[in-house]
C-alpha positions as CSV (number, residue, x, y, z in Angstrom):
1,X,0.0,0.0,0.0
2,X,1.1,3.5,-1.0
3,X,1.0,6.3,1.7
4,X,0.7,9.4,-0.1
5,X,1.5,12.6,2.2
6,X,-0.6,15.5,1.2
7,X,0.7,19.3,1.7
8,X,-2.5,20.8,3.9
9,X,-1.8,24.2,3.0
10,X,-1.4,23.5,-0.9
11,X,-4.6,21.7,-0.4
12,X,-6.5,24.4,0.7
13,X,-5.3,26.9,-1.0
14,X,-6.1,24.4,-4.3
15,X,-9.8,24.1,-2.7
16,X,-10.3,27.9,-1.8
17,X,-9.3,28.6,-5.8
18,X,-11.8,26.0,-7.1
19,X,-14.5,27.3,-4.8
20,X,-14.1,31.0,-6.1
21,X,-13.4,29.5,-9.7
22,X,-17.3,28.2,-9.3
23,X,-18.5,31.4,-7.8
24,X,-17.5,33.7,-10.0
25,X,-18.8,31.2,-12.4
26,X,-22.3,31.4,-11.0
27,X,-21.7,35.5,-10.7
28,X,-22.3,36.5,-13.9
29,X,-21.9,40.0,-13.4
30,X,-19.3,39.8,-11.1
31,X,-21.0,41.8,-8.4
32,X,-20.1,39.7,-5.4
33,X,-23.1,38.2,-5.0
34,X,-25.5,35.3,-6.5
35,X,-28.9,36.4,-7.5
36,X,-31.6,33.8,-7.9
37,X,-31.8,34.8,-11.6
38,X,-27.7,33.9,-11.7
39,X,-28.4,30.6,-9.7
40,X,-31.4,29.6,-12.4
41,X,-29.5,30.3,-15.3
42,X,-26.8,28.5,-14.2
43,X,-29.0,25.3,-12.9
44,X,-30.7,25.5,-16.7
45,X,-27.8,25.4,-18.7
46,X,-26.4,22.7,-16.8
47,X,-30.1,20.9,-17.7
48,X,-31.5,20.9,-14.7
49,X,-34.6,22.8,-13.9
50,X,-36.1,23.8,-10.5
51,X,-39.1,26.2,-9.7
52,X,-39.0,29.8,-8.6
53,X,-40.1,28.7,-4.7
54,X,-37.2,26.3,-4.8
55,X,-34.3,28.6,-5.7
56,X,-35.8,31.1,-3.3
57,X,-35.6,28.8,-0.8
58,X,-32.0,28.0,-1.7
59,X,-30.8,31.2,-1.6
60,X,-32.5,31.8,2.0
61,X,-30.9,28.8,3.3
62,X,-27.5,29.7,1.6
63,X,-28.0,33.6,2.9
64,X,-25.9,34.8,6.2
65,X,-29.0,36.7,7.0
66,X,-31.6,34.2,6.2
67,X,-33.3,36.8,3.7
């Protein structure tokens, strides 16, 4: 069996890039901030579609200030 050591802090730094790589993805206007209307068009080009009430409910659950 190979033990492979893995750098932590080149790991996370790889995962923090990745993860703002996919946000600014989803922030098409590069404002910061996800909108529901980002989030949907996002969700439908990748095929998948949800309702209005669903991605609202998303975004509240995603939301520091539960708005």
């Amino acid at each position: 069996m190979i033990i492979r050591r893995i750098d932590l802090t080149s790991f996370l730094c790889s995962l923090i890039t990745d993860l703002r790589t996919a946000f600014d993805l989803l922030d098409r206007d590069q404002d910061g901030m996800v909108t529901p209307t980002e989030l949907q068009f996002m969700l439908r080009n990748l095929g998948i579609h949800v309702s209005d009430e669903l991605i609202d409910g998303l975004m509240k659950e995603a939301s520091k200030t539960g708005e």
